[in-house]
N, C-alpha and C positions, 0 to 999 in steps of 0.2 A: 497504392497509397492508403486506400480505405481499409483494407486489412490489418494493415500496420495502426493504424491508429486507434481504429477498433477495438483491436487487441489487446491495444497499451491501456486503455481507457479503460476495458471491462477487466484487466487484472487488477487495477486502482480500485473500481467499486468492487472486485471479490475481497481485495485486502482489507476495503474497510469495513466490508461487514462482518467480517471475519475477527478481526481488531475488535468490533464492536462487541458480538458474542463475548471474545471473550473479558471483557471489562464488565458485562455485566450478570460474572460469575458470582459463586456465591458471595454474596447473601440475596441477590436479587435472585436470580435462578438457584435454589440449591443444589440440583441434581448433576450440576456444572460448576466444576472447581478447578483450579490453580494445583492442588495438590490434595490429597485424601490420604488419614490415619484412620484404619480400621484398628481396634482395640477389644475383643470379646465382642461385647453387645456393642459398645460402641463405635461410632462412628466421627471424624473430625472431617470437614471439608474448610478452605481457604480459600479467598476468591480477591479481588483487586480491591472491594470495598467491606471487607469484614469475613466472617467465618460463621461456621454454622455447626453443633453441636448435635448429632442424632441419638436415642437412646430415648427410644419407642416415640417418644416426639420432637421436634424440630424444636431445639433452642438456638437464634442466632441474633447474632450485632446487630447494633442500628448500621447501617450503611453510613460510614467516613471511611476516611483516610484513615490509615495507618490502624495499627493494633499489637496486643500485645503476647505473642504467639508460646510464649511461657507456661503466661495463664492459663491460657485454652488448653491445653497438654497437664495441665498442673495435678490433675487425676490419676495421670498412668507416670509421671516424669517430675522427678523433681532438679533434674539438672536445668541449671542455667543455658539455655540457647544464645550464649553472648548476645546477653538479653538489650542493651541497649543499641549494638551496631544493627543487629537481625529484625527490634521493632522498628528501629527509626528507617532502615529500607522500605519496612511494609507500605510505608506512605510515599513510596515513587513508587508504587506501582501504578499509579495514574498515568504512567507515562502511554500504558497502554491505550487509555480516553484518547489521549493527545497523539497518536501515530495516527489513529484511527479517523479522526477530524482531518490531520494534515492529507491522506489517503482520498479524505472524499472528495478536500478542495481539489489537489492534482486532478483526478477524477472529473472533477466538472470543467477546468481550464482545459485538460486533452481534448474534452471531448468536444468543445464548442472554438477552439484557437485554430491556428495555423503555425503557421512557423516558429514567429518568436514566443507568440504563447508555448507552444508546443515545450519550447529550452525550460521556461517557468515551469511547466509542467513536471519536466524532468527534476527541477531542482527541486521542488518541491517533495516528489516522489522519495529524491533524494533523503533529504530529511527526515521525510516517514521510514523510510526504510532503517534509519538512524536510532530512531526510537525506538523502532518497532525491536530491532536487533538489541537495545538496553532493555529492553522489557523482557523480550527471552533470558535475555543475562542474566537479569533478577529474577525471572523464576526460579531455573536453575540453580543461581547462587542460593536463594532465600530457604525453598526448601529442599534443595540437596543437601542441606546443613541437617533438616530434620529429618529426611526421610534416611539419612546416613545413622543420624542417630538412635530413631526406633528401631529401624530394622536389625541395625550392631549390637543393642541392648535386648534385643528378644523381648520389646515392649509392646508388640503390635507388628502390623505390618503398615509399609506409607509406601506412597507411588505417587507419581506426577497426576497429572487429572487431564482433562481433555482439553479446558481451557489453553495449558501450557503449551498444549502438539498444534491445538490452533495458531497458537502466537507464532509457534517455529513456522507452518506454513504461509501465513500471511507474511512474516521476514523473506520466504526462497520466493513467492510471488510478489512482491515489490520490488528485488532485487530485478530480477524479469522484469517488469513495467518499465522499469527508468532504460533499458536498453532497447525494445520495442517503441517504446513515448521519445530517443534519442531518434530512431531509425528514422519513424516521420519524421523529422526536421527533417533528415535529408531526404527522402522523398517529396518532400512538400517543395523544397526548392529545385528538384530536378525536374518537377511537373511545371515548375511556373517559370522555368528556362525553356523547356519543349514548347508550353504555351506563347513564351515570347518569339521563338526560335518560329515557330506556325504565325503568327501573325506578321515576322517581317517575310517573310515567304509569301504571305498574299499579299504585301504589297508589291514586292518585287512582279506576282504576277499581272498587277494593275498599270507596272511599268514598263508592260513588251513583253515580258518574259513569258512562256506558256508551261502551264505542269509537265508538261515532257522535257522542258528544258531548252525549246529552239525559241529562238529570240527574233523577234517578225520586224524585220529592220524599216519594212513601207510603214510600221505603227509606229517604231521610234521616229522616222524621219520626221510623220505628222507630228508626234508629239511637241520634236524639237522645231520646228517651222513655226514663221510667225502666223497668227491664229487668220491672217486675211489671204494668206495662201495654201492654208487647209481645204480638203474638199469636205463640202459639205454632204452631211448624209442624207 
C-alpha cells in the first residue's frame, strides 16, 4: 500500500515542479524558454509570461499575460503571424501556473488522505493533467505556427525550447499519478477489510475458538452455563 501511494504522491510533486519551471520561463529565467528564434546575432526566446530579445544584451518584457509575438519578430519578419488569434493565445498560457497549483494540491491531499481523499486526489490529479495537456497543446500550436514559419522562410532558425519538453513530461507523469493515486484506493480498502477480517478473527478466538482452529467445547460449555455453575479459578 505504501509504495502505491508514495509513488502516486511523489509523481504529483515531480509534476508540479516541473509545471512550475516551466511557467517561470522566460522572462523570469531567460536561459529557459517555451520556444527560441535564433536570427544571425540574434537571438528571440518566449516564455508563459513574456519574451526576451538577445543581441549582445538582454532586452526583455515586463512579465504579464499575453504578448504580441509579431512585434518581437518585426526585425527579421514582416508577415503577419495571424496576429490577433496567435497573441490572444499568448495569454492562456497561464494555464501552465494553474496545472502546476492543481498538481501540488493533489500532491498534498495523496499524501496525507486515505481512501476517499485518495478518489479527490485522483480527480484532482485529473484536472492537472487536463491543463497540463492544454498547455502542451498551445505550445505546440502557438509556436509551431512560428517555428514553421522561420524555418520555411530561411529567416533564422526556431526550435521548441526546454520549457515545452518539460510541459510534455510533466503531462506523461500526471497521467501516471492519477493511475497509481486510483491503485491506493484499492489497496487502502483491501487493508482495512484484512484489518477488519483480523480483528473479528480475535474475537472469534476470545469465543472458544483456538488459532489452530479446534474449538474447546469444556470453554464454550462454561461460557454458556449460568455464571453460579461455573467453576471458579
Amino acid at each position: 500500500m505504501g509504495l502505491f501511494n508514495n509513488f502516486g504522491s511523489l509523481l504529483l510533486l515531480i509534476s508540479a515542479v516541473l509545471l512550475i519551471v516551466s511557467t517561470i520561463s522566460t522572462p523570469v529565467v531567460n536561459n529557459l524558454s517555451l520556444a527560441t528564434v535564433n536570427s544571425g546575432s540574434r537571438v528571440y526566446r518566449f516564455g508563459v509570461l513574456g519574451w526576451c530579445n538577445t543581441a549582445g544584451i538582454d532586452t526583455c518584457s515586463p512579465k504579464h499575460l499575453g504578448y504580441n509575438i509579431q512585434n518581437v519578430l518585426g526585425e527579421i519578419s514582416n508577415w503577419d503571424l495571424v496576429n490577433n488569434s496567435i497573441n490572444g493565445l499568448t495569454k492562456a498560457l497561464i494555464v501552465h501556473a494553474i496545472a502546476a497549483g492543481l498538481a501540488f494540491i493533489g500532491f498534498v491531499i495523496a499524501l496525507i488522505s486515505h481512501k476517499f481523499g485518495n478518489i479527490l486526489a485522483a480527480v484532482i490529479a485529473f484536472l492537472a493533467f487536463v491543463c497540463s495537456l492544454v498547455a502542451m497543446a498551445l505550445d505546440f500550436a502557438i509556436f509551431g505556427v512560428v517555428k514553421s514559419h522561420i524555418n520555411k522562410n530561411n529567416l533564422g532558425h526556431a526550435k521548441y525550447g526546454a520549457a515545452t519538453w518539460i510541459t510534455v513530461v510533466a503531462t506523461i507523469l500526471l497521467l501516471f499519478s492519477i493511475i497509481f493515486v486510483l491503485i491506493q484506493c484499492c489497496c487502502c480498502h483491501r487493508d482495512k477489510a484484512r484489518a477488519a477480517a483480523h480483528h473479528d478473527d480475535g474475537i472469534h478466538h476470545d469465543d472458544g475458538i483456538h488459532h489452530d482452529g479446534h474449538i474447546d467445547e469444556h470453554e464454550l460449555d462454561e461460557k454458556k452455563s449460568p455464571f453460579w455453575k461455573r467453576n471458579k479459578a
